[in-house]
C-alpha positions as CSV (number, residue, x, y, z in Angstrom):
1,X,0.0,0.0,0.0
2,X,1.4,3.5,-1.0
3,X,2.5,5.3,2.2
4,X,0.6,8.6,1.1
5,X,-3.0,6.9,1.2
6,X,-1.8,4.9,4.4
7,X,-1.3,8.3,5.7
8,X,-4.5,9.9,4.4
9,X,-6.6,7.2,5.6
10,X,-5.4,8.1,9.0
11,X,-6.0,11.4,9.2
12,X,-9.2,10.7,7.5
13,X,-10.3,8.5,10.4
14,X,-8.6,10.9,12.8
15,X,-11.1,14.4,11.7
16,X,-13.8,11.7,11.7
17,X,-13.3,11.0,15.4
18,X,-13.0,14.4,16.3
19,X,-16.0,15.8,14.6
20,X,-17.6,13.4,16.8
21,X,-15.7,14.6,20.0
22,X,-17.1,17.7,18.6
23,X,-21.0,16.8,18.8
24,X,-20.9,15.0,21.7
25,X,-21.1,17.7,24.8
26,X,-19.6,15.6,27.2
27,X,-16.7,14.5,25.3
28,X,-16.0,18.1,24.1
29,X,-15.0,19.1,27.4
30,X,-11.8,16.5,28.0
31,X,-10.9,16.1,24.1
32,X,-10.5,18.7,21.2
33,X,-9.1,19.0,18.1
34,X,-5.5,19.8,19.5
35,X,-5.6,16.9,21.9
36,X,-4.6,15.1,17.9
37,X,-2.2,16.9,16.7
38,X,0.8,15.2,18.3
39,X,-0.3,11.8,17.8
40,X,-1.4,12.8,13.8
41,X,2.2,14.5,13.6
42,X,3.7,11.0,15.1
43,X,1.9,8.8,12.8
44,X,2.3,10.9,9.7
45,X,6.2,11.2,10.4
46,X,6.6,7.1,10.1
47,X,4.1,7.0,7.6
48,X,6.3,9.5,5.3
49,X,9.5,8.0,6.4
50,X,8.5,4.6,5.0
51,X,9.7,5.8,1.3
52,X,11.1,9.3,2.3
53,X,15.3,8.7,1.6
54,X,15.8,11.7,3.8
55,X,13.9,10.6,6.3
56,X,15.6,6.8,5.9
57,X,19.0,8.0,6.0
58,X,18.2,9.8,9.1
59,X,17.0,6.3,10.6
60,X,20.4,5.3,9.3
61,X,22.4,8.0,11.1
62,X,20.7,7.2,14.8
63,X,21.0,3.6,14.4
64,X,24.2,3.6,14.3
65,X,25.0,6.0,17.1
66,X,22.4,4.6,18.8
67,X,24.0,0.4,18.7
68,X,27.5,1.9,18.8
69,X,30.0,0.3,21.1
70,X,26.9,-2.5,22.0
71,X,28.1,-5.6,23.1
72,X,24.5,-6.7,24.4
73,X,21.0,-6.1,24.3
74,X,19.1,-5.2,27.3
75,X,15.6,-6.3,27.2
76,X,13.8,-4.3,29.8
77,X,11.6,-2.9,27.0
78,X,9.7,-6.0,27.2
79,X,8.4,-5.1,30.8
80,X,8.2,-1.4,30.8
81,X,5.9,-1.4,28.2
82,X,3.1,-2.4,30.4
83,X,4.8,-0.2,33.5
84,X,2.7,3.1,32.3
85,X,-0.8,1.1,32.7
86,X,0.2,-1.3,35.4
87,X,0.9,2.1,37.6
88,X,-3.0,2.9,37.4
89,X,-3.7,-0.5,39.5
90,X,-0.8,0.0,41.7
91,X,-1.9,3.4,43.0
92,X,-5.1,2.5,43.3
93,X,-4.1,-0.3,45.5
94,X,-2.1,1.9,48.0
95,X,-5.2,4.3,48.0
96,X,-4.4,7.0,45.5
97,X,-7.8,7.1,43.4
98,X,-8.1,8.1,40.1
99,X,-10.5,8.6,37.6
100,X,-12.5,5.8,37.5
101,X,-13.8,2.7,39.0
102,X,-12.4,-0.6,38.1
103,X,-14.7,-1.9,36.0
104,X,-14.4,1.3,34.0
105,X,-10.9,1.4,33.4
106,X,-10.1,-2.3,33.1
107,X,-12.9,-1.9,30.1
108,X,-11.3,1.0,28.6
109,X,-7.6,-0.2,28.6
110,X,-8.9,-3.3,27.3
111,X,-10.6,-1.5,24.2
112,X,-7.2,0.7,23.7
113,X,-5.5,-2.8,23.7
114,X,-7.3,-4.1,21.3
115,X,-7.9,-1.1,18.7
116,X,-3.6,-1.2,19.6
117,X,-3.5,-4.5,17.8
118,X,-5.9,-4.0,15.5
119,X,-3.7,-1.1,14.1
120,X,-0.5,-2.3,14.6
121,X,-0.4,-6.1,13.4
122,X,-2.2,-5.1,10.1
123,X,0.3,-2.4,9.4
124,X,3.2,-4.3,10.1
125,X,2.0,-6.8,7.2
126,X,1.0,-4.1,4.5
127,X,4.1,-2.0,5.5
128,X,6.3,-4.6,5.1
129,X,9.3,-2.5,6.7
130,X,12.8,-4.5,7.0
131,X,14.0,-4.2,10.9
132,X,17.1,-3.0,11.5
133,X,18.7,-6.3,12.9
134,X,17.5,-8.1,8.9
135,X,15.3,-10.5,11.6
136,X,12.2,-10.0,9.8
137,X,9.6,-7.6,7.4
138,X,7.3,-6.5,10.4
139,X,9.1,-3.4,11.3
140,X,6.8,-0.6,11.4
141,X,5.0,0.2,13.1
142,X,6.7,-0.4,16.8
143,X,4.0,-2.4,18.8
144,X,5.8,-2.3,22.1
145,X,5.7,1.4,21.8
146,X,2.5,1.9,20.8
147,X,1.7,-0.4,24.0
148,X,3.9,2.1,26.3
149,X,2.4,5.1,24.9
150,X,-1.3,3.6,25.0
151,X,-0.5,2.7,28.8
152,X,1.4,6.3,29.4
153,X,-2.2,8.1,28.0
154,X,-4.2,5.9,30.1
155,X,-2.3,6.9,33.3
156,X,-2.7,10.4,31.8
157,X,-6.0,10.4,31.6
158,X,-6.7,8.4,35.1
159,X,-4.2,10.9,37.3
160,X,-3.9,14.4,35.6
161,X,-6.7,15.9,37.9
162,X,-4.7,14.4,40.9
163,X,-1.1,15.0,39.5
164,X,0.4,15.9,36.4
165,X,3.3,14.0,37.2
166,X,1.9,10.8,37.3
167,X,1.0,11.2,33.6
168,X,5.1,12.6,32.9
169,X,6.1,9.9,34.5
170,X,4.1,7.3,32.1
171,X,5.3,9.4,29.4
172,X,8.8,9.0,30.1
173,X,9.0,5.5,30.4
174,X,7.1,5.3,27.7
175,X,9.9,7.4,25.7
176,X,12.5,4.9,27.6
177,X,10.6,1.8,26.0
178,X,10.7,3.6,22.3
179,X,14.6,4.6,23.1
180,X,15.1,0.5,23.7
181,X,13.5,-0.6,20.7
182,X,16.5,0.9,19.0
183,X,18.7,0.9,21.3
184,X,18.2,-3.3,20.5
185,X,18.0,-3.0,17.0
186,X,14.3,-3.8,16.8
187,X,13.1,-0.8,14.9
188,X,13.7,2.5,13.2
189,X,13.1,5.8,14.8
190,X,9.6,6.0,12.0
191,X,8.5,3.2,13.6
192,X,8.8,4.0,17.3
193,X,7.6,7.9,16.3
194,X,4.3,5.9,14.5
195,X,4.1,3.6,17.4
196,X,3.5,5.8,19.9
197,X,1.2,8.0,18.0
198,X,-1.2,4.9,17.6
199,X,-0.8,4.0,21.0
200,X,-2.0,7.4,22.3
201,X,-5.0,7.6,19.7
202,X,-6.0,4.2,20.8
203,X,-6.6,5.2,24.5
204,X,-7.9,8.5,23.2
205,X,-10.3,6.5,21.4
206,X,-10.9,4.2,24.3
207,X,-12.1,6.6,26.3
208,X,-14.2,8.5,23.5
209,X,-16.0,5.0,22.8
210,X,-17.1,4.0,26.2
211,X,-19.7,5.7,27.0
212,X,-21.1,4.9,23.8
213,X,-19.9,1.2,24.6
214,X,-21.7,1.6,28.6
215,X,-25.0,2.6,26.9
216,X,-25.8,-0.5,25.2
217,X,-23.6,-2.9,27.4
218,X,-24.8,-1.8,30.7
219,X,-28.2,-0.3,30.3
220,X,-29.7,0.2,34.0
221,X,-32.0,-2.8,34.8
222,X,-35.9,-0.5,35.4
223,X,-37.2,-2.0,38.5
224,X,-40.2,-4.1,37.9
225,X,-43.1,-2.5,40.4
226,X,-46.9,-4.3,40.8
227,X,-49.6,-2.5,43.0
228,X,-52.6,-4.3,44.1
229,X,-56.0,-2.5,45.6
230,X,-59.2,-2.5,45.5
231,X,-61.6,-0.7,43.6
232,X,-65.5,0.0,43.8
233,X,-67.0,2.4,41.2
234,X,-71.0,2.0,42.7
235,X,-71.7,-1.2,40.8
236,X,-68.8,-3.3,40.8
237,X,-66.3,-4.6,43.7
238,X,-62.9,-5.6,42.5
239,X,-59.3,-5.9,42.7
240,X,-57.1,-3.4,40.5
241,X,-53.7,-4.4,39.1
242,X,-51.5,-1.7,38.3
243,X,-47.8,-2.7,37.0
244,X,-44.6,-1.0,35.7
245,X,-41.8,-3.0,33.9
């Protein structure tokens, strides 16, 4: 698939979503049209690089200063890039609330999970990007960052009204994870950048779809009511049943 529709597909589905946001009066008041731009400028900057030569040669250039002098990889990547999300259940547990409830955000991270590997895996396959190492053709984009940076939103979004530095904090580990994905020879700095655009979208998404989701999942059960009395209107005894379902 050529890059340029790839791109324009994206941004397609992105002014979608937030004419939506836009419409919905609730959702207007925690997302906007800016909350997109750094995730759109991410994505579009892998997108481009996938045929760009400037833009490859640059990849060249911080690869190799990047792996210089490496005698092993460290694989740490492969935990911190659920640390951002798993932080939102850990503070919760010491008693430092957030946002929401459990059900709530277990559903939500789950969606941005999912809409992560929906994105991802797909792209990696039409993409068809080399990795640095030679290992394989599944490049771009980087799923462990788009994990890291779907997690780092989600703690964003649970703890900025208690701290902003919860959400930095996400963020920068988040940036560590991307940093190791080269740093191992795993991917390009295009696919990292593209990788953690998706990954924020996804949880921006997540939590744009779940209300939507809550309405026709968990629909409040009416209470079922029956009254029973009597009745006499000068001719006729009797027993009235009155019911609301």
């Amino acid at each position: 698939m050529n890059p340029k529709f790839l791109l324009l597909a994206l941004i397609y589905c992105q002014s979608i979503f937030a004419q939506e946001i836009k419409n919905d009066s609730i959702i207007t008041k925690k997302i906007s049209y800016k909350a997109l731009i750094i995730p759109t400028v991410l994505i579009g900057y892998g997108v481009i690089g996938i045929e760009s030569d400037a833009i490859k040669n640059l990849n060249t250039e911080i690869k190799e200063e990047v792996t210089e002098n490496i005698d092993h990889k460290i694989t740490i990547d492969d935990f911190t890039q659920y640390l951002p999300a798993a932080t939102v259940y850990g503070l919760n547990a010491i008693g430092i609330k957030g946002k929401s409830n459990f059900k709530d955000r277990t559903l939500i991270l789950t969606t941005s999970y999912l809409l992560v590997a929906a994105t991802t895996l797909p792209l990696k396959n039409i993409t068809h990007v080399q990795r640095p190492d030679g290992s394989s053709f599944n490049s771009f984009p980087s799923g462990h960052t788009a994990t890291a940076f779907a997690g780092a939103e989600f703690l964003w979004q649970e703890y900025k009204d208690v701290s902003i530095w919860y959400g930095i904090s996400g963020y920068i580990v988040a940036t560590g994870t991307g940093f190791f994905r080269m740093y191992n020879d795993r991917h390009w700095l295009t696919d990292v950048a593209a990788g953690a655009g998706i990954g924020i979208l996804c949880t921006k998404t997540a939590y744009w779809l779940y209300p939507k989701m809550q309405k026709l999942l968990f629909k409040k059960e009416t209470k079922a009511a029956v009254m029973i009395a009597p009745f006499y209107n000068g001719k006729q005894t009797g027993i009235g049943l009155v019911g609301r379902f």
